[in-house]
C-alpha positions as CSV (number, residue, x, y, z in Angstrom):
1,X,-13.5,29.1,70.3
2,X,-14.8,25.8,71.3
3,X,-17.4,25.7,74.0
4,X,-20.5,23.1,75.0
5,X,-24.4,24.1,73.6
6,X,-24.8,25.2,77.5
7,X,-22.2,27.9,77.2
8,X,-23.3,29.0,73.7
9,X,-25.0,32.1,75.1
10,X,-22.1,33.2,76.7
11,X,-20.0,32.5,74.5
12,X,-21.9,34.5,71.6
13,X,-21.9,37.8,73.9
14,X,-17.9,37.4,73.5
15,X,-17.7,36.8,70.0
16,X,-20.6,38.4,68.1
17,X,-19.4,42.3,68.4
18,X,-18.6,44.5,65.9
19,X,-18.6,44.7,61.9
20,X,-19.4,41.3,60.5
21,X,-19.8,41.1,56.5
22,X,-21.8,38.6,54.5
23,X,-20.5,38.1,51.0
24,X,-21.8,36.7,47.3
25,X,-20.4,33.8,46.3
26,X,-18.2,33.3,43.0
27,X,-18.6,30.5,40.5
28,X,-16.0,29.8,37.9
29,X,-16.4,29.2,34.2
30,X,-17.6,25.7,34.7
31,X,-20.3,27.1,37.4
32,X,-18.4,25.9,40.3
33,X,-17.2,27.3,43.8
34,X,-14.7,29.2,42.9
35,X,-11.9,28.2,45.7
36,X,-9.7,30.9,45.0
37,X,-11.6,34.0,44.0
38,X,-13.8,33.3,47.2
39,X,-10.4,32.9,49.5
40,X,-9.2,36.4,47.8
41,X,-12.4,38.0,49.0
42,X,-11.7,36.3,52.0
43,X,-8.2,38.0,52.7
44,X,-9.2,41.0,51.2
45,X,-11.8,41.3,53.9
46,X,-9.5,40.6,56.8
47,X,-6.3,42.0,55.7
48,X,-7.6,45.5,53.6
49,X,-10.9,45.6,55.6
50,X,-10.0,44.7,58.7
51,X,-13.7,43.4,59.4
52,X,-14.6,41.8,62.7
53,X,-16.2,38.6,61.2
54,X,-18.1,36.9,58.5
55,X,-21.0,35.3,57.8
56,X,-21.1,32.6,55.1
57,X,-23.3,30.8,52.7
58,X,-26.3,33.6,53.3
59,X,-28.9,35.0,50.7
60,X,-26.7,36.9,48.7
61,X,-23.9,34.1,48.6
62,X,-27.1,32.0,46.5
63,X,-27.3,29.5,49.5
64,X,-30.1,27.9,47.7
65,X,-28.9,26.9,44.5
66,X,-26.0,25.1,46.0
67,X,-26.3,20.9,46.8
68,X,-25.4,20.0,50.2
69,X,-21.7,18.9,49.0
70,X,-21.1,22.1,47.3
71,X,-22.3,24.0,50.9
72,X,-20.0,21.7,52.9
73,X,-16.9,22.8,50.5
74,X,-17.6,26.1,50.2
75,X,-17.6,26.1,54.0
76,X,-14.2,24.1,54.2
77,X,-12.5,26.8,51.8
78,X,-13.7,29.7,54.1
79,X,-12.8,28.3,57.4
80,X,-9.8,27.2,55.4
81,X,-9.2,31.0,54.2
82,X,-9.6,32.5,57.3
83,X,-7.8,30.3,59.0
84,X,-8.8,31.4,62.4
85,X,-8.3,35.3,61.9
86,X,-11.5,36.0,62.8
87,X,-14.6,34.2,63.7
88,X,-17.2,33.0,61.3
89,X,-20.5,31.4,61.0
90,X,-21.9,29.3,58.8
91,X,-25.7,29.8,57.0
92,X,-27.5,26.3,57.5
93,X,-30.2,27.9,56.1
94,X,-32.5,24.8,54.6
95,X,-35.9,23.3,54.5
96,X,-35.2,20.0,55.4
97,X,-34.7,20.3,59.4
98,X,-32.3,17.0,58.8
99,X,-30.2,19.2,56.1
100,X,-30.2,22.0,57.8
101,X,-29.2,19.5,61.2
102,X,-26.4,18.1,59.5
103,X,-25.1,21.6,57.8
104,X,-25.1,23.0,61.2
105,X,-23.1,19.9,62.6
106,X,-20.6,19.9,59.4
107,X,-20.2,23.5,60.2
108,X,-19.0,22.4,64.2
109,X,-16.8,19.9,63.1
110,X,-14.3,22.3,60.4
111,X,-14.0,24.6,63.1
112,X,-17.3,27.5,62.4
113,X,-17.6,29.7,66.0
114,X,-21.6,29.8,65.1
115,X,-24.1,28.9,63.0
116,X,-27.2,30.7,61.2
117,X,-30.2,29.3,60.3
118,X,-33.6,31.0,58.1
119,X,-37.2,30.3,60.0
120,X,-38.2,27.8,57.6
121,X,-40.6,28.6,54.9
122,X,-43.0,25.9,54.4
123,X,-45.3,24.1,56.7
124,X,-44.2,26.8,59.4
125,X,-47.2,28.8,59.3
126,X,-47.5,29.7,63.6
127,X,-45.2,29.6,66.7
128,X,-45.7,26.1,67.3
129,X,-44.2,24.8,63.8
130,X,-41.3,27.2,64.3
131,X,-40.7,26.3,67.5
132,X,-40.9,22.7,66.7
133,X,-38.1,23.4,64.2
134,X,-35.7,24.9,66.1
135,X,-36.0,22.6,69.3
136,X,-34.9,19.2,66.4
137,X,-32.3,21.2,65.3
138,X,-31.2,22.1,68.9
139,X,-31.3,18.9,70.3
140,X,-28.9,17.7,67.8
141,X,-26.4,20.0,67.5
142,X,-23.4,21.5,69.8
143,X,-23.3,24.6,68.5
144,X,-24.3,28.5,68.9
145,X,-27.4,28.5,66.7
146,X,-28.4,32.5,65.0
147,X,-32.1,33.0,64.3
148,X,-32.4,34.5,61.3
149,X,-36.0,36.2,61.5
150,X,-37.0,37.2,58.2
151,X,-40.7,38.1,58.6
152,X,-41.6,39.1,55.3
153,X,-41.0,35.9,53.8
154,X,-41.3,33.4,56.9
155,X,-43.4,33.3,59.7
156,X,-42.6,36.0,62.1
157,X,-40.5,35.6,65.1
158,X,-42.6,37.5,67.5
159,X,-41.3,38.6,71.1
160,X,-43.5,35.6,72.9
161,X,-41.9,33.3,70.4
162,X,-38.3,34.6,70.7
163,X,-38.9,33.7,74.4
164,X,-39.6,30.3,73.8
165,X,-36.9,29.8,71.4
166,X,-34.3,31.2,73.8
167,X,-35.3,28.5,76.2
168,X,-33.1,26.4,73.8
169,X,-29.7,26.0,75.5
170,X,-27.9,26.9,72.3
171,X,-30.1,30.2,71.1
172,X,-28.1,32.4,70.8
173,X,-28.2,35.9,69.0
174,X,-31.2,36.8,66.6
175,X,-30.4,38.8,62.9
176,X,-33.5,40.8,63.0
177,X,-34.5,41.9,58.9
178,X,-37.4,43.7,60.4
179,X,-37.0,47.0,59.2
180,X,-39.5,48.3,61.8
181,X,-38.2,49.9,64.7
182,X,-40.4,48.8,66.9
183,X,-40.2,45.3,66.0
184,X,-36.5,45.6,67.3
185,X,-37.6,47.3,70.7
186,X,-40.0,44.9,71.5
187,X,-37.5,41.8,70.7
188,X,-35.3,43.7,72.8
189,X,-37.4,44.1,75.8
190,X,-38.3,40.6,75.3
191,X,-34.9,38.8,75.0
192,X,-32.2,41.7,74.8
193,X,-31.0,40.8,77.7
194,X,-30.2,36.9,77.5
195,X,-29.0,36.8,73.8
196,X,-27.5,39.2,71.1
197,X,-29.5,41.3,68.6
198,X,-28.5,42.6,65.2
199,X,-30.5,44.7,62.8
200,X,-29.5,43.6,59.3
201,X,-28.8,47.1,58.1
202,X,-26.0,49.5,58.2
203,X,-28.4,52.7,58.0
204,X,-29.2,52.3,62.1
205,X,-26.5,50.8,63.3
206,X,-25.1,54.2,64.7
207,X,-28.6,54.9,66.5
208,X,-29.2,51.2,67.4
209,X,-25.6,51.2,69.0
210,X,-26.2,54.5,70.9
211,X,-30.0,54.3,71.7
212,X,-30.1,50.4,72.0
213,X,-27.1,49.1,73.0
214,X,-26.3,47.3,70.3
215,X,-22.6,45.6,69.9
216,X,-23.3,43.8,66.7
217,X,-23.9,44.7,63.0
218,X,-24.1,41.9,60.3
219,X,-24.9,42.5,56.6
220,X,-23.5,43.2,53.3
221,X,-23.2,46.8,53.6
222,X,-19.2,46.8,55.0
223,X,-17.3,45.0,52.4
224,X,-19.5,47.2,49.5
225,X,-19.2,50.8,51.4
226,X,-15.3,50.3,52.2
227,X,-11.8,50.0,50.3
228,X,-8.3,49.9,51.6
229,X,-8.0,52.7,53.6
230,X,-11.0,53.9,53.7
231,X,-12.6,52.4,56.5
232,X,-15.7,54.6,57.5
233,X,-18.2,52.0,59.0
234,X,-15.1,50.7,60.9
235,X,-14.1,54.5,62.1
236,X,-17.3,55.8,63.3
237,X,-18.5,52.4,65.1
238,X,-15.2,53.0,67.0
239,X,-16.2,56.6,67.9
240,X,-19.2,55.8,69.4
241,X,-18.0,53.1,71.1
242,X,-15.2,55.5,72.5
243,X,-18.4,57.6,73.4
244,X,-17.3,60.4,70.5
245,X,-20.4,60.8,69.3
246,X,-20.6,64.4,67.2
247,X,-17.2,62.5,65.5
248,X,-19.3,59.5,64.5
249,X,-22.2,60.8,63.6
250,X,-20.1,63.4,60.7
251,X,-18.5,60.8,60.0
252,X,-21.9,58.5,59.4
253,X,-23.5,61.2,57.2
254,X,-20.7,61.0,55.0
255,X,-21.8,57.5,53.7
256,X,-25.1,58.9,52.5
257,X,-24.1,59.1,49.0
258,X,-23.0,55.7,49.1
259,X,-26.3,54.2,50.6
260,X,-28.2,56.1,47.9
261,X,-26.5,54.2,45.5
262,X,-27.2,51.0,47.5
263,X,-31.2,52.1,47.9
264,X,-31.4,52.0,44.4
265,X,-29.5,49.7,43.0
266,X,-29.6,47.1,45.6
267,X,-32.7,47.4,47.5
268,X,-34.5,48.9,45.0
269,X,-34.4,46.0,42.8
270,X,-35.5,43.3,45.9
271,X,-38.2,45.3,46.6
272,X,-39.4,44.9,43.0
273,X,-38.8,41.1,43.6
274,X,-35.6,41.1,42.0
275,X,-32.8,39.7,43.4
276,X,-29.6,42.1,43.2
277,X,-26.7,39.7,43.7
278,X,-25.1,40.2,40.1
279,X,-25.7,44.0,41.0
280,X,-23.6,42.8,44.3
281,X,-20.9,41.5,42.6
282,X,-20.7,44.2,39.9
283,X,-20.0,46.3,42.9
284,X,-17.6,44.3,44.1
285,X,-15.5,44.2,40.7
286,X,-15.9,47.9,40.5
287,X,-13.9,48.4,44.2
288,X,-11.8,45.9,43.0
289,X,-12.7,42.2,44.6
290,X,-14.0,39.1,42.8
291,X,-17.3,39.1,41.3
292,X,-18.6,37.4,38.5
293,X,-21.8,35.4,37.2
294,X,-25.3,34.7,39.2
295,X,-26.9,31.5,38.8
296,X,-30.7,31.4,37.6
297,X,-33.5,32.2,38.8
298,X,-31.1,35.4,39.8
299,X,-30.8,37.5,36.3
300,X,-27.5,39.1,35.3
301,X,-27.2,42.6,34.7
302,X,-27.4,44.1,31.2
303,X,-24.7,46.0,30.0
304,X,-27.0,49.3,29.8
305,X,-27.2,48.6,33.3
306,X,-23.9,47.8,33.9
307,X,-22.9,51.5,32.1
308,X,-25.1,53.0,34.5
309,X,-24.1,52.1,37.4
310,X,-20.4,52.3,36.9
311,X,-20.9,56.0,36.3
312,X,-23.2,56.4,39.4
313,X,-20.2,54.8,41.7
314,X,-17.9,56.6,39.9
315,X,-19.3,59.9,41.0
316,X,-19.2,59.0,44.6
317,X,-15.5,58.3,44.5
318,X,-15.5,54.9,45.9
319,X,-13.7,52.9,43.1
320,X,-10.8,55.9,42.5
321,X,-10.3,55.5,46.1
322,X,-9.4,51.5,45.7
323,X,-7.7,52.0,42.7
324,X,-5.5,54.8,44.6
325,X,-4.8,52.0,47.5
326,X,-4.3,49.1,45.0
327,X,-1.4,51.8,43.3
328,X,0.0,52.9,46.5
329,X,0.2,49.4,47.9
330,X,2.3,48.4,44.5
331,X,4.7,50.9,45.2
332,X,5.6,50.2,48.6
């Protein structure tokens, strides 16, 4: 969908809806993209999934230890994979305000509905820097622009600052990684009503749909929690959207099992300041996707960990559950 920086907003309330996944990256032998295990993720996600959208070149696809040429390709092979199936943004997430510029305008040209982009996390110490940021990269660019407000690690993006930032004719959705509550109902009461709002967690999304009015949900969780047809996240947002709530909410509790195993062995290890991507993609090989290596600083897992945690998915049934699809869709 192709629209001018003063119909962004508008356009975003259209598009951004639903389940949206963000997924790890995979390098080949030689520690490149991998073109075609990241387009088999790709189709796997569309055609087995059947997510909503996707979200590219984030944390946990290792944004940061990729040079610019290797962000543009990577972003030419997922447009490329998707071809147009469903819409997709681009992480422009940089430093440099002209890299992160030129991402976002690479991103336009290939054909990306949106673009995301990390509060920066140096010299951005108060609203005024942030602000500053934003309105450069804003000036410059066509496209939808995502805030990305990660407050732990970057300079908070506060209600009166979310206000300013919105000013911006192409602000147009916020991914909030607050995990306070009230940090999300006061950004809501703030700006809820002029651009869309996304808690970057699964856990809420059935409360933050009901109690909030929330339309969106974009993280990791949907492509790790669901197999081929098995499609819980996907079921029990379309309950409560039907207004079928007792159905949704059974049907929520079901997962617990599986974010236990994400609390610990996802979460649990970035809250010790370790960053869980091979854990990620150990996940994904057990469910049956691509997967592979992590590039330093991010540490591998160790087999004794490895051993562990296949045992600990095993038990909640996920990966005999894609196996049983991969089987059934051989037969047929």
């Amino acid at each position: 969908m192709k629209y001018n920086k003063y119909e962004s907003k508008e356009a975003a309330k259209e598009m951004l809806r639903g389940v949206w996944t963000a997924m790890p990256y995979c390098w080949n032998e030689a520690d490149e993209f991998d073109d075609r295990a990241n387009s088999r993720n790709m189709d796997h996600i569309i055609t087995k999934l059947e997510i909503d959208g996707h979200y590219c070149s984030g944390n946990i696809a290792e944004f940061w230890s990729m040079p610019n040429d290797e962000r543009k390709h990577a972003h030419e092979i997922m447009i490329d994979a998707a071809n147009g199936r469903i819409p997709q943004i681009a992480g422009c997430h940089h430093q440099s305000v002209k890299d992160a510029t030129m991402l976002a305008n690479h991103a336009w040209d290939i054909g990306f509905d949106f673009v995301i982009i990390l509060t920066p996390y140096v010299a951005a110490g108060n609203d005024d820097s942030v602000y500053s940021f934003y309105e450069y990269i804003s000036e410059r660019t066509e496209i939808g622009i995502v805030l990305f407000n990660v407050p732990s690690n970057c300079h908070p993006i506060n209600p009166s600052l979310a206000k300013r930032l919105i000013s911006l004719p192409n602000i147009v959705a916020i991914k909030q990684a607050d995990p306070a509550p009230a940090a999300t109902i006061s950004l809501e009461a703030s700006v809820g009503e002029e651009v869309v709002i996304s808690v970057a967690d699964e856990a809420p999304w059935l409360h933050n749909m009901t109690q909030l009015g929330h339309q969106w949900l974009i993280n990791y969780n949907p492509h790790l929690y669901q197999v081929p047809g098995h499609l819980p996240i996907n079921e029990y947002t379309k309950y409560a959207l039907n207004g079928e709530i007792e159905k949704a909410t059974k049907l929520a509790a079901s997962l617990n099992p599986i974010r236990e195993l994400h609390s610990k062995w996802i979460q649990g290890y970035w809250r010790k300041g370790r960053m869980p991507m091979s854990e990620m993609k150990y996940w994904q090989e057990c469910i049956l996707m691509d997967g592979g290596p992590v590039r330093p600083p991010v540490l591998e897992m160790d087999e004794e960990s490895k051993s562990a945690f296949i045992q600990e998915i095993e038990a909640t049934g996920l990966p005999e559950k894609a196996r049983l699809a991969l089987a059934k869709n051989a037969a047929e």
